[in-house]
C-alpha positions as CSV (number, residue, x, y, z in Angstrom):
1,X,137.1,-16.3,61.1
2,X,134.8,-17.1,57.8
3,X,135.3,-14.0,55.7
4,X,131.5,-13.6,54.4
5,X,130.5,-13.4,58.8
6,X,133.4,-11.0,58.9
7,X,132.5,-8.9,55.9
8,X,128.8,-8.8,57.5
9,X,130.0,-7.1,60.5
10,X,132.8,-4.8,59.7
11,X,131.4,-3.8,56.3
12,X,134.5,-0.4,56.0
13,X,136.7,-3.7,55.8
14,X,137.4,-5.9,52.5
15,X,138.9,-9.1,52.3
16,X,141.6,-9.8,49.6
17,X,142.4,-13.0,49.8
18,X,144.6,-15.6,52.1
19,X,148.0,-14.3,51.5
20,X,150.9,-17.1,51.9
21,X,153.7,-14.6,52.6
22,X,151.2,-12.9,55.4
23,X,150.1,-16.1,56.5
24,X,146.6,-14.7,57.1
25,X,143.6,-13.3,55.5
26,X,144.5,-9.3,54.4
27,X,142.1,-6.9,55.1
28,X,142.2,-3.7,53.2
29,X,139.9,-0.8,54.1
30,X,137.1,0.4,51.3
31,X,139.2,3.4,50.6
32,X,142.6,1.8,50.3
33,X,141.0,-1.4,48.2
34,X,139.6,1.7,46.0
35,X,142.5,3.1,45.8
36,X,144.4,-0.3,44.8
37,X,142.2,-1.4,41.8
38,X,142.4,1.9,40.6
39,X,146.1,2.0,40.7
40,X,146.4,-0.9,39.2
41,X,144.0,-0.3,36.6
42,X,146.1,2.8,35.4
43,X,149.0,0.7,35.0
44,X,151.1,1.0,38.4
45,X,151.9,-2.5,39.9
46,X,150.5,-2.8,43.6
47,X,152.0,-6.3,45.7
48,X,150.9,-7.1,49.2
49,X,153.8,-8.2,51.5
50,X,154.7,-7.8,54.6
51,X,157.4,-4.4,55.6
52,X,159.3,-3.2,58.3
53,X,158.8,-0.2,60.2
54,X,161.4,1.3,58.5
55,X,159.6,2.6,55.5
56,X,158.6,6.2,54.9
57,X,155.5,5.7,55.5
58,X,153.9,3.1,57.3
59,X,152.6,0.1,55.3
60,X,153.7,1.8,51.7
61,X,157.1,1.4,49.8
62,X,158.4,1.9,45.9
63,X,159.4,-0.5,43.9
64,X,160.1,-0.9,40.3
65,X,157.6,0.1,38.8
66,X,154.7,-0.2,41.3
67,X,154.1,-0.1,45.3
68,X,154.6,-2.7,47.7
69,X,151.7,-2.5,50.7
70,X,151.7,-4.0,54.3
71,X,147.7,-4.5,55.2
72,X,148.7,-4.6,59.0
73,X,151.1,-1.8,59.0
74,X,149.1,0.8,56.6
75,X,147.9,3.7,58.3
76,X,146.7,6.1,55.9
77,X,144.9,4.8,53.1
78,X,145.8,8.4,51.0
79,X,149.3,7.3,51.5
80,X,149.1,5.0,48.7
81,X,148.3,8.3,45.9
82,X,151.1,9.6,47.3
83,X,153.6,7.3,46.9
84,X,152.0,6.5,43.3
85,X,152.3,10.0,42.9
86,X,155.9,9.8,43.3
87,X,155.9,6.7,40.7
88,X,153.5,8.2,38.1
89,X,155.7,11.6,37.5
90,X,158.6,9.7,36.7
91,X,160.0,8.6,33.7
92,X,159.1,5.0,32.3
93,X,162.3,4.0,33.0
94,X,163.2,6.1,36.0
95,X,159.6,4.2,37.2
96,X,160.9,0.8,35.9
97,X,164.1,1.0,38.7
98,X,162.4,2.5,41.4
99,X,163.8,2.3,44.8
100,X,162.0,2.5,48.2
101,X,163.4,6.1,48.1
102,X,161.6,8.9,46.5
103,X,164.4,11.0,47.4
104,X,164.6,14.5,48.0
105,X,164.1,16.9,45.4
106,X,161.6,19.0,46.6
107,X,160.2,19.2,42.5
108,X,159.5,15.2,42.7
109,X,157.7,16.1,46.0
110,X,155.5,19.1,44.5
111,X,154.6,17.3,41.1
112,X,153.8,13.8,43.6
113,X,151.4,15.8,45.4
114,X,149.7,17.6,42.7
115,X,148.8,14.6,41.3
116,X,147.8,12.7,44.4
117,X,145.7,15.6,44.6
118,X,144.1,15.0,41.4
119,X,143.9,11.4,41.9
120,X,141.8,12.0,45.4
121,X,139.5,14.5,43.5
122,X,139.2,11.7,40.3
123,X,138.8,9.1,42.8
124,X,136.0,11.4,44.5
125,X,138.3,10.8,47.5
126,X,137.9,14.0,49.7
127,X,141.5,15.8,50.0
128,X,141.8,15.0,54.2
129,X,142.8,11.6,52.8
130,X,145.7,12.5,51.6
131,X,146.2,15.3,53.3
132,X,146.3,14.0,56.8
133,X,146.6,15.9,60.0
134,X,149.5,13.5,61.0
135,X,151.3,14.2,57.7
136,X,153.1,17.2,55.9
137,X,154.2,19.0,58.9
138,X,151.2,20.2,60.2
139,X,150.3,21.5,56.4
140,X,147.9,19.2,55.2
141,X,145.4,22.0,55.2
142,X,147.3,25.0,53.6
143,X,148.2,22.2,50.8
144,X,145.2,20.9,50.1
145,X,143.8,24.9,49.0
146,X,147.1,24.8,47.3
147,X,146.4,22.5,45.2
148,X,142.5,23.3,45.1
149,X,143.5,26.6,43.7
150,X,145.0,24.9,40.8
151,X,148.4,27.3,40.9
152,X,151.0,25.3,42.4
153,X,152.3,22.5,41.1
154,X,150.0,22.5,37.7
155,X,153.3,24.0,35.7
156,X,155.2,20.9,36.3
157,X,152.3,18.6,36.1
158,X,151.9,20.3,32.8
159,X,154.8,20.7,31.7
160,X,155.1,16.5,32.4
161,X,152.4,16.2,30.1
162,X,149.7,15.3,32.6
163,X,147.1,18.0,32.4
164,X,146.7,21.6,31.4
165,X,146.6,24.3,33.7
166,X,143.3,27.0,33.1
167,X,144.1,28.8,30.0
168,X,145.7,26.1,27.7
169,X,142.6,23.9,28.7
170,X,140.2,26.6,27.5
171,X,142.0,26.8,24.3
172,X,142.2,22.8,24.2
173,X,138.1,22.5,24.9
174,X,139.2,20.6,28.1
175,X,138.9,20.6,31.6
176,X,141.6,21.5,33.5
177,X,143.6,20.2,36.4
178,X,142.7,18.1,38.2
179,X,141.4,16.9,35.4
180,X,144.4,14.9,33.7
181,X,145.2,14.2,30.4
182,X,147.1,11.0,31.4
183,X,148.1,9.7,34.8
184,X,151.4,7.8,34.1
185,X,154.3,10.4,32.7
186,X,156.1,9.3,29.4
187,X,158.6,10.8,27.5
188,X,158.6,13.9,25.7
189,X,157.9,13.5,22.1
């Protein structure tokens, strides 16, 4: 199908462009092409290529120092923040050798979920999109106040160097999270 005639008539749907490795043209949803270009505009590395089911989460994997995304098997466009999430709170070079394993330290998992917070609310991205009913245990809701409270998680962010929680913003004349200061972690000077 000619892409313009397709674009006309499923306008939520944006083409990339004919992908060798896919053999086909990759469609992306508005949100997760938003999502992409803004990723890679902050500096994370974002490659389309096809995955197996047996990632994490559907369509999204880690890699050094960016994501790799499956168009066909991606099912939640928020999925991509938080997996960058992961990616973004770590170390240069702790990003540089990432594996398709976030592991499990539940401190990696807060601080990627504060920011993919912060990135939906930056992004103008409402929370749900993240914080999807079929994701987090059945706690996408109690997280999402969570993090709209702007108590959990905000330590380590700041602590990372990626925002300020209420009070050191006020005495920095800046907003506070979600604002960030940064997006990508670096080392403590």
């Amino acid at each position: 199908m000619d892409p313009a005639a397709a674009s006309a008539a499923k306008k939520d749907i944006t083409f990339i462009e004919r992908d060798q490795q896919l053999n086909s043209w990759v469609m992306i949803d508005a949100t997760a092409t938003r999502i992409i270009e803004w990723l890679q505009q902050i500096g994370l590395g974002v490659r389309l290529a096809p995955l197996g089911a047996d990632t994490f989460l559907p369509g999204v994997t880690l890699e050094p120092g960016g994501l790799i995304v499956d168009p066909e098997r991606l099912l939640y466009p928020g999925d991509l923040l938080h997996e960058a999430g992961h990616l973004a709170t770590m170390l240069p070079a702790q990003r540089a050798s990432a594996g398709p394993n976030a592991g499990s330290d539940m401190g990696d998992e807060i601080a990627a979920q504060t920011w993919s917070y912060a990135a939906a609310v930056h992004l103008g991205l409402a929370p749900e999109i993240v914080f999807h009913a079929t994701g987090y245990k059945g706690s996408a809701d109690t997280l999402i106040q969570v993090y709209r409270d702007g108590k959990a998680g905000v330590p380590l962010l700041q602590w990372m160097g990626l925002t300020l929680d209420r009070t050191r913003a006020a005495e920095a004349s800046t907003p506070p999270y979600p604002h960030m200061i940064r997006w990508l972690r670096e080392p403590m000077e």
